[in-house]
N, C-alpha and C positions, 0 to 999 in steps of 0.2 A: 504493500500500500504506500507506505513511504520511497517517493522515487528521488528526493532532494540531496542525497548524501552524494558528496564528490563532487557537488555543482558549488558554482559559483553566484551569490546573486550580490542584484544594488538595489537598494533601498535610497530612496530617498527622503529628507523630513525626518531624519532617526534620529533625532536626539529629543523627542519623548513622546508622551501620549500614542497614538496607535502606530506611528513608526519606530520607534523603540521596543514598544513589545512586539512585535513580526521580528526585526532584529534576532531579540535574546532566544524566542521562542525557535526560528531557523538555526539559531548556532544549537540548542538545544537538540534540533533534529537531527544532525548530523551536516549541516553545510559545510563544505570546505574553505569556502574563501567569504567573508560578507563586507561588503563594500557600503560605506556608512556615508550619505550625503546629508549635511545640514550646515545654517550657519552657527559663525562661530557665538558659542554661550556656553556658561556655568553647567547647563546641562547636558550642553554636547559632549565637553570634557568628562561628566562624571559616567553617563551613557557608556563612553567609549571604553571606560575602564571596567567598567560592569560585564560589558560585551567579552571583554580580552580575559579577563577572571571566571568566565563562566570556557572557556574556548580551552577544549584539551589540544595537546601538541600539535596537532598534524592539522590546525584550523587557523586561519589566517584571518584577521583585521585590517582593513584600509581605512580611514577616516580622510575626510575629504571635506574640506571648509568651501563651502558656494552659498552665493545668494543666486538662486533658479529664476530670480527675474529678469536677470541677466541672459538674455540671450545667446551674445558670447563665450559666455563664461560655459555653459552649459554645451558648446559645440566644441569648445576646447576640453572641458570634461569628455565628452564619446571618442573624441579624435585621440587621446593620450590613453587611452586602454585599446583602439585600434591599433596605433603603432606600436605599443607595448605587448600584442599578440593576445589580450587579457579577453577569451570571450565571456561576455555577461551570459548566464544561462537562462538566468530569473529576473526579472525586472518589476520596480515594485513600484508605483509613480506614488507615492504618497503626501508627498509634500504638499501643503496647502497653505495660503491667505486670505482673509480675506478685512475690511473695513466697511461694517455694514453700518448704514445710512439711509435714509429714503431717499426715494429720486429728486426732492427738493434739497436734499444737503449732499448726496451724494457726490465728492468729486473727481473727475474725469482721468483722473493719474491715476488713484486709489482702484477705477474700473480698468487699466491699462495693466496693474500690476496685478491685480486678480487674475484675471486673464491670463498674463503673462506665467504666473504661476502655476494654474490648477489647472492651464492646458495647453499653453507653448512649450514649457518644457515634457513636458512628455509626451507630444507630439516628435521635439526635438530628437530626444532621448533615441525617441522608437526608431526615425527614421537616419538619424545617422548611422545608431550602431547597424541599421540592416544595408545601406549603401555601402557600410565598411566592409561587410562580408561576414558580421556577428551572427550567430546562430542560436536565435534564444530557445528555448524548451514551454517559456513559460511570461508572457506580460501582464500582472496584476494593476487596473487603475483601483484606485480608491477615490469615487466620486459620492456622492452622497443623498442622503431622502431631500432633501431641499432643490435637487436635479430632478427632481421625479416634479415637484409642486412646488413652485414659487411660493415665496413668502413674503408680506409685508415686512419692508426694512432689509431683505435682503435677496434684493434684485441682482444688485453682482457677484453673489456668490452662486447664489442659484442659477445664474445663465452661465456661469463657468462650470459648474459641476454638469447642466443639463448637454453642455458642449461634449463635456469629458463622457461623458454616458455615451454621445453620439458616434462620438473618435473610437471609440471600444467598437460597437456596434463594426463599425465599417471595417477596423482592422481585423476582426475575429473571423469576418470573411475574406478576405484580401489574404490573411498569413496562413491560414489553414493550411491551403496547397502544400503551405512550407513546413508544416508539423510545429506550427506555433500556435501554443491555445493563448489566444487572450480570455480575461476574464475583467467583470467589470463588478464591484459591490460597492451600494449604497448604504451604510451606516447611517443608523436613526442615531438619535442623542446617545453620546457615548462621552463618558469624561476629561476633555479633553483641554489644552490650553485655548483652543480654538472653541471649540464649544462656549467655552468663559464667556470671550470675547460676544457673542453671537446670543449665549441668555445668561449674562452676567449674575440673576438672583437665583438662580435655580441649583440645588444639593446635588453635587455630583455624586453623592454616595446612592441616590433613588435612583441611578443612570446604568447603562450601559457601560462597562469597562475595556479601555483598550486592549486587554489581555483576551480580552473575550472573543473581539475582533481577531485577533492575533490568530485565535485556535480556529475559527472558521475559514482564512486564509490559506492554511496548515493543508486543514483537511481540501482544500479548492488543488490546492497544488497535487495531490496524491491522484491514484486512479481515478479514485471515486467520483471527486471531482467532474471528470467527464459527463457523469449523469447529470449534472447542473449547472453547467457554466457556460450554457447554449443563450443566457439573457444575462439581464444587467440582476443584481442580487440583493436583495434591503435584506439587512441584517439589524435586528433591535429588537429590545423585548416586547 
């Protein structure tokens, strides 16, 4: 059932909430190499040691300081693991922003870098490592229930996420041929920094937990997986 051992993946957004538990939980599974994208913070550092402490001998850590709205940044990332021979197996788009606002205050950068985050770069991602000649096994986005139904107040996250749902859709047919399953899962409220941001009063302890997320991802990557990863996926209690 577990096919993940010996691979390589990237994660991006891993320095906490649902990109750090997919992290801990794949070195857990047996991955060989995990490649950790986030910016630089107190909790990327402490993340990153967490990861390499849980990681027996024969398991490799990369840590990789990007801001993904960065365009460049993010093509110089695919291009420096293509000439380095490094293929990604697994790819895990996680990373997210967003600055929710109504359309009256909303401002127009804040929807540039939405955007630029939760669906430029992993668009980017996808399609340079496959112009490189990368051969993934496996593309997870992480888009979310707010892609599924807009919400008051957050109009730019929700048409990034409803984007990011779209992008999956299309790739999952496009890469088949090639023996590359995308998958796409929507998380409902789950405890996250982002979440805060997004309903600031709300006890994350009545919520959904990133770890939770993390084991449903798990099982997505396995055989099994194959029986359900033909749609976009809501995950929440």
């Amino acid at each position: 059932m577990n096919n993940i051992k010996g691979l390589t993946a990237l994660v991006t957004g891993g320095s906490k909430g649902i990109g750090a538990a997919i992290c801990l939980r794949l070195v857990k599974e047996g991955i060989k190499t995990i490649i950790v994208i986030a910016r630089p913070s107190e909790e990327y550092t402490a993340i990153i040691k967490k990861i390499e402490n849980c990681c027996s001998h024969d398991q490799k850590v990369i840590s990789l300081n990007a801001d993904l709205s960065d365009s460049k940044k993010v093509t110089e990332i695919a291009k420096s693991f293509i000439e380095k021979g490094i293929n990604i197996d697994i790819l895990v788009n996680n990373a997210g922003y967003t600055s929710p606002n109504s359309i009256f205050e909303a401002e127009f950068k804040e929807f540039q870098k939405t955007i630029e985050v939760n669906l430029y770069a992993p668009f980017l991602l996808a399609q340079i490592f496959l112009q490189g000649g990368n051969k993934f096994t496996h593309i997870v986005n992480i888009a979310s229930t707010a892609g599924i139904k807009g919400r008051a107040g957050w109009a730019t996250y929700s048409s990034s996420k409803a984007a990011l749902i779209a992008l999956s859709e299309a790739l999952r047919e496009e890469l088949l041929p090639l023996g590359t399953r995308v998958t796409c899962i929507s998380p409902g409220r789950c405890a996250t920094a982002l979440r805060k941001v997004l309903a600031p009063d709300e006890d994350p302890s009545t919520i959904m937990q990133p770890e939770h997320v993390a084991d449903v991802i798990v099982m997505l990557l396995s055989d099994t997986g194959h029986f359900i990863d033909s749609e976009n996926i809501v995950v929440r209690l």
